[in-house]
N, C-alpha and C positions, 0 to 999 in steps of 0.2 A: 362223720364217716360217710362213704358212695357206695355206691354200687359197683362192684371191682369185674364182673361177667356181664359178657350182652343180656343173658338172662339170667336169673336167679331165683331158686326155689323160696316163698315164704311160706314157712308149716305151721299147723296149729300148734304143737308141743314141739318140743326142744329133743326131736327125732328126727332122721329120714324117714322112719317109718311112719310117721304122723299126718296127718292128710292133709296136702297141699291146698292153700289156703285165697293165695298169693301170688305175685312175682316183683319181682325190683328189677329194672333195667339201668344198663349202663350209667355209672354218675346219677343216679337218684340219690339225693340226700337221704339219711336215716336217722333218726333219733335214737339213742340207747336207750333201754330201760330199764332192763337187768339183763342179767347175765347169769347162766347153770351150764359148768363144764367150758367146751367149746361151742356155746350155744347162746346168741344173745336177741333178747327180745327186744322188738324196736318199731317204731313208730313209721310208718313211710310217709310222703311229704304229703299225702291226703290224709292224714293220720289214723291210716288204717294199719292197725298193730298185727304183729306175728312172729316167730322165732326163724332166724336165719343163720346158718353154719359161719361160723368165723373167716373161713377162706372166699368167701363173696364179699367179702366188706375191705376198703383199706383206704389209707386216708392221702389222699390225691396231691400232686404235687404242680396243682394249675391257678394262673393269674390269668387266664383269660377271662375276661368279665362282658363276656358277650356270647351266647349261649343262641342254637338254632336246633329247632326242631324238624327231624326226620321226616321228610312225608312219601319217601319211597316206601314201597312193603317190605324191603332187605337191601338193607346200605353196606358193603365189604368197607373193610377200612385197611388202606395202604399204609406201607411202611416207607416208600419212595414213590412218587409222582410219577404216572406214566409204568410201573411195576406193575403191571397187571396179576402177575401170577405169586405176590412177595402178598398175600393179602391177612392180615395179622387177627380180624375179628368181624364176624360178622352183624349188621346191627340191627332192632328189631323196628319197623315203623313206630313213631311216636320217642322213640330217644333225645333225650337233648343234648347237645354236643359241646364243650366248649370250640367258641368259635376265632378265629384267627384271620381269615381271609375267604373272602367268599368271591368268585369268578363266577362265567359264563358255564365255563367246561367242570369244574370241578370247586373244594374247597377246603382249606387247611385248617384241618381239627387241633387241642393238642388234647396228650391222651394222657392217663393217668400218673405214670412216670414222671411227666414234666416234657416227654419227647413231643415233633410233631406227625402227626399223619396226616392222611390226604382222601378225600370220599366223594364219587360224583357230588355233580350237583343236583337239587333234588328238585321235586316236582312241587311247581308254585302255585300257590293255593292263596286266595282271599280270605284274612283272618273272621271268622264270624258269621259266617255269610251261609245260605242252606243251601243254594248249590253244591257250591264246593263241600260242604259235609257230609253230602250223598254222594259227592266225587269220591273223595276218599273209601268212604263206606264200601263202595262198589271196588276200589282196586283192592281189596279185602278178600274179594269172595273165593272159597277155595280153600281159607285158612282152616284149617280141623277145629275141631270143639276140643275145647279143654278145663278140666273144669280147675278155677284157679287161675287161669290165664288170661294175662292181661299183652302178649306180643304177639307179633306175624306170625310167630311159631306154631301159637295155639292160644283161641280168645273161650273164656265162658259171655253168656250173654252181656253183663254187667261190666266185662271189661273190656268189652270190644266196642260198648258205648263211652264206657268212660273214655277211651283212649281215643274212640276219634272224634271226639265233642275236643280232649286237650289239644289233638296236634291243631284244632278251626279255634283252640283260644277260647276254650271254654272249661271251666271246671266243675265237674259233678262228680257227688262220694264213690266208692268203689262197689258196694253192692245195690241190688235191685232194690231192698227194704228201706235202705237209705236213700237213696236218688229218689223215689219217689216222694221225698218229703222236701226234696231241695227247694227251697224258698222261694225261688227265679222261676220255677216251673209252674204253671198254668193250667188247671183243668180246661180242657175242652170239649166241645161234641165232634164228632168223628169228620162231621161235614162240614167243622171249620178246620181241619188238620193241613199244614201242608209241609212240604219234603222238611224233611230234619227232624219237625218232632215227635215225641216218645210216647210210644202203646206200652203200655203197663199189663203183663193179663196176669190173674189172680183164681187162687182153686180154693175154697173154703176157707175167704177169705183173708189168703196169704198170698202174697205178692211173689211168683215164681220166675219170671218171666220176663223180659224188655225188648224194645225193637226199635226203629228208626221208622217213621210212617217216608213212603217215597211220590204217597200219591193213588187215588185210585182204589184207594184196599189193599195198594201192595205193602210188603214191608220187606227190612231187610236185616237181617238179625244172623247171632251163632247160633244154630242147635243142628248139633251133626257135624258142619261146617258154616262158615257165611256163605247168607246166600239169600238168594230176593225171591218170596213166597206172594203168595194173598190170601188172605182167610175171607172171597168173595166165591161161594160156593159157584163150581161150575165152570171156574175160570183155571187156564195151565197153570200148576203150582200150587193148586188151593192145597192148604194145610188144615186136615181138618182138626189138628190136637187143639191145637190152637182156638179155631173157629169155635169151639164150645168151650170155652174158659171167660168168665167175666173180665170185662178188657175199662182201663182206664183211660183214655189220650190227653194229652200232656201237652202244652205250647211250651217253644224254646223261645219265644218271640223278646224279652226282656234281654235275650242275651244274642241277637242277631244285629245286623244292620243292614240284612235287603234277606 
């Protein structure tokens, strides 16, 4: 089964009212697990487990077998080419679309029905590469904090690295406790860091925290909203919560190519 909403609540228990854990976007694969009532627990394709409502999920009626990743921060998706105001869903950066036709000006999705739609074309990025994953990072900033959140809508720390390490063609687990152990990741000292890799900070020692280093002492992380700090006391933006927290840095270099 998919992901049947642009976005979709993943809870901890098999409530609304249970604390949002998660999200699944559009045509994310899911694994079942069980199932209590109208509430079924399920794997998501980093197999990060949670309960999601039954009307988010449904099972897809698409044979396109070529698939493109989002790199707008909000893709609308048309029901007719050239319909600007006919717009059927809105999409969240990092989605992956089935794909049918990709142009200059635009590109033909097909959507869950089996019908087709049509969504600008997106903004082209260099798979792997550290530039461009501080490119991304940065058309982020702005997005609210949300905790649970892994879309434009709303990132927690942890899934707004997860998500823009996947649309640069990278994959790391969904939380902070976890990514820090990801195998490909590389202790560093601060003064060999460069753009793209990950600051870890930590309070008695528990890992709370993650951020993208951009260079310099800055970083660029969600807490509040995304947005580009530096914990180098003295300088605009210094964050001091931060600056006193034992901090980790991390190379992505194993999984880059410039």
């Amino acid at each position: 089964m998919v992901i049947s909403a642009a976005v979709a609540p993943v809870h901890k228990g098999a409530s609304f009212t249970s604390e949002m854990i998660n999200q699944g976007l559009m045509w994310e694969s899911v694994s079942i697990l069980n199932k209590k009532d109208n509430w079924y627990r399920v794997a998501m394709e980093d197999s990060y487990e949670g309960w999601i409502h039954y009307f988010y999920l449904s099972t897809p009626q698409v044979n396109s077998k070529s698939g493109l990743i989002l790199t707008n921060r909000y893709t609308p998706v048309y029901t007719q080419l050239g319909m600007d105001d006919q717009i059927q869903t809105l999409l969240s950066f990092g989605t992956t679309v089935p794909l049918l036709e990709e142009t200059s000006g635009y590109c033909r999705i097909q959507l869950l029905n089996g019908d087709e739609g049509f969504i600008p074309a997106q903004k082209e990025i260099a798979k792997q590469n550290r530039n461009d994953i501080i490119k991304l990072a940065v058309c982020l900033k702005g997005v609210p904090y949300l905790w649970g959140g892994k879309s434009s809508f709303g990132y927690d720390c942890s899934g707004f690295v997860q998500m823009v390490l996947k649309t640069a063609g990278i994959s790391i687990p969904r939380d902070t406790g976890l990514q820090i152990k990801t195998d490909w990741l590389e202790e560093i000292s601060i003064t060999d860091t460069q753009p793209g890799d990950l600051v870890f900070f930590s309070e008695y020692n528990r890992i709370n925290h993650v951020a993208f280093t951009t260079g310099e002492g800055k970083i660029i992380h969600s807490s509040g909203e995304v947005k580009l700090e530096t914990i180098i006391e003295g300088e605009q933006g210094f964050n001091s919560t931060l600056a006193k927290l034992d901090r980790t840095y991390t190379s992505i270099a194993k999984m880059v190519n410039s």
